[in-house]
C-alpha positions in Angstrom: 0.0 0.0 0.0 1.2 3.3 -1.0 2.6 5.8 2.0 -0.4 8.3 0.9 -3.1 5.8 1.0 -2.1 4.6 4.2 -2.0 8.2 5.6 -5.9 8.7 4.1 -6.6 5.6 5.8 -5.8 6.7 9.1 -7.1 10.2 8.6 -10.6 8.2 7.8 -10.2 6.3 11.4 -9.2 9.5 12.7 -12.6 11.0 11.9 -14.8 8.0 12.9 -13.1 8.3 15.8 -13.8 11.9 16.6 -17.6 11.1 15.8 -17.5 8.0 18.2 -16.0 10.2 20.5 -19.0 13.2 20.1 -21.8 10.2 19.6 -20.7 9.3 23.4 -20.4 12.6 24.7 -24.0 13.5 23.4 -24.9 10.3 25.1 -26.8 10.7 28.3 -25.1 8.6 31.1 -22.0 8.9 29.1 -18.8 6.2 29.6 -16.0 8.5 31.2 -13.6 5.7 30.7 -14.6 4.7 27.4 -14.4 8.2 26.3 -11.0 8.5 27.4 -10.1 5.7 25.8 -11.5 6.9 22.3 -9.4 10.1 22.8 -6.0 8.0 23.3 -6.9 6.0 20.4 -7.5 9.4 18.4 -4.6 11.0 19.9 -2.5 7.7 19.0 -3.9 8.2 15.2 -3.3 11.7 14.6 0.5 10.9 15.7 1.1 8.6 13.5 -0.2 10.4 10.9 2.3 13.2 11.6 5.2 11.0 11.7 4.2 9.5 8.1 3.8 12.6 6.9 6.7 13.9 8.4 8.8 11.2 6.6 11.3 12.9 3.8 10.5 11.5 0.3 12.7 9.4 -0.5 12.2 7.0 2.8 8.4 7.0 1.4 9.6 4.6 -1.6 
């Protein structure tokens, strides 16, 4: 898989992520812990994403 399509692909879990993450919050009786754990997951995602698109050009090959 191309560097670029794996970068969309987390940038799509980032966003169901996010809307997991708002679905809950809307929730009444909401999960704290679950929550949290959505926001790690996010935050793990959007890392990684930086650090693949961080990567010089010719590593991407």
């Amino acid at each position: 898989m191309p560097l670029s399509a794996h970068i969309t692909e987390l940038a799509e879990k980032h966003k169901l992520l996010e809307r997991r993450i708002e679905e809950e919050v809307a929730r009444p009786g909401s999960d704290d812990i679950e929550i949290r754990k959505l926001k790690q997951a996010k935050l793990k995602l959007k890392e990684e994403i930086n650090r693949l698109s961080e990567t010089p050009l010719a590593a991407r090959h």
